[in-house]
C-alpha positions as CSV (number, residue, x, y, z in Angstrom):
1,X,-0.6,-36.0,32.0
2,X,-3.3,-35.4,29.4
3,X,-5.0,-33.0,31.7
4,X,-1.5,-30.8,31.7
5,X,-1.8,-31.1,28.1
6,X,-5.0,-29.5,27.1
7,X,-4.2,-26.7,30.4
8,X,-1.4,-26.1,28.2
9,X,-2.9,-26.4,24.8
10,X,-5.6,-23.7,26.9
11,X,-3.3,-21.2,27.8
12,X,-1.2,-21.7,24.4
13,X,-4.6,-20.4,22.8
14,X,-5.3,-18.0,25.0
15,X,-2.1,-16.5,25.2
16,X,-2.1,-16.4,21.0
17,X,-5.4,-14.8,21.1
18,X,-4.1,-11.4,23.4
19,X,-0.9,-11.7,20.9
20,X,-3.2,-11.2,17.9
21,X,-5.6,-8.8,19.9
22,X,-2.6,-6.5,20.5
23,X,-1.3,-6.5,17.0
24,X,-4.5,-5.4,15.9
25,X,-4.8,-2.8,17.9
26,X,-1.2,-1.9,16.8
27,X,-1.9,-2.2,13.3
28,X,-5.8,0.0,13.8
29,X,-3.4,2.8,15.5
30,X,-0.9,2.8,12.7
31,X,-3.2,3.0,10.3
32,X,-5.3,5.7,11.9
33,X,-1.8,7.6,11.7
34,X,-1.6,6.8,8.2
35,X,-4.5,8.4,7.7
36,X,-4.1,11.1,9.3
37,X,-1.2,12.1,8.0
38,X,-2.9,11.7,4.3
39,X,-4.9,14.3,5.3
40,X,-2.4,16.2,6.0
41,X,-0.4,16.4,3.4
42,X,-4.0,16.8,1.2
43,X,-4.8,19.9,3.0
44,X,-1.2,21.5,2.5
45,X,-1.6,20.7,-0.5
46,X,-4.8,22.3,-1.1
47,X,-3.3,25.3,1.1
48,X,-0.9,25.3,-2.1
49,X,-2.8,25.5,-4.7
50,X,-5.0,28.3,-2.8
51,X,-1.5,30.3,-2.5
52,X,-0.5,29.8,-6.0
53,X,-3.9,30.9,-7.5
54,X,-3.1,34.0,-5.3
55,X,0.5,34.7,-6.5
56,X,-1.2,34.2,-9.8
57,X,-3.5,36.7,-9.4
58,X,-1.4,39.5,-8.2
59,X,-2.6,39.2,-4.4
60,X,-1.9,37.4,-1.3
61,X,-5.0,36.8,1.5
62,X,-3.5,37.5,4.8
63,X,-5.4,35.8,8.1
64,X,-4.3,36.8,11.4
């Protein structure tokens, strides 16, 4: 019986171990997103600010 217990107490570990594996993987990818989405939102911002200066001015840059 105490041989089934510490098999169990094994796999209980082990199976905890690819549980918090997986939820840091989850949480890395999530966070990459963040991040990426940051960036974003900095460069429209920037893109913006660019435009506004422009209006400012009296001109508009075109890129095609």
């Amino acid at each position: 019986m105490e041989a089934n217990l510490t098999t169990n107490a094994a796999s209980a570990i082990q199976q905890a171990q690819v549980k918090n594996e997986s939820a840091m993987a989850v949480a890395r990818k999530s966070l990459d997103a963040q991040k990426q989405q940051g960036k974003a939102a900095v460069d429209l911002i920037k893109q913006v600010e660019q435009l506004s200066t422009q209006l400012s001015s009296g001109h508009i840059d075109v890129q095609l």
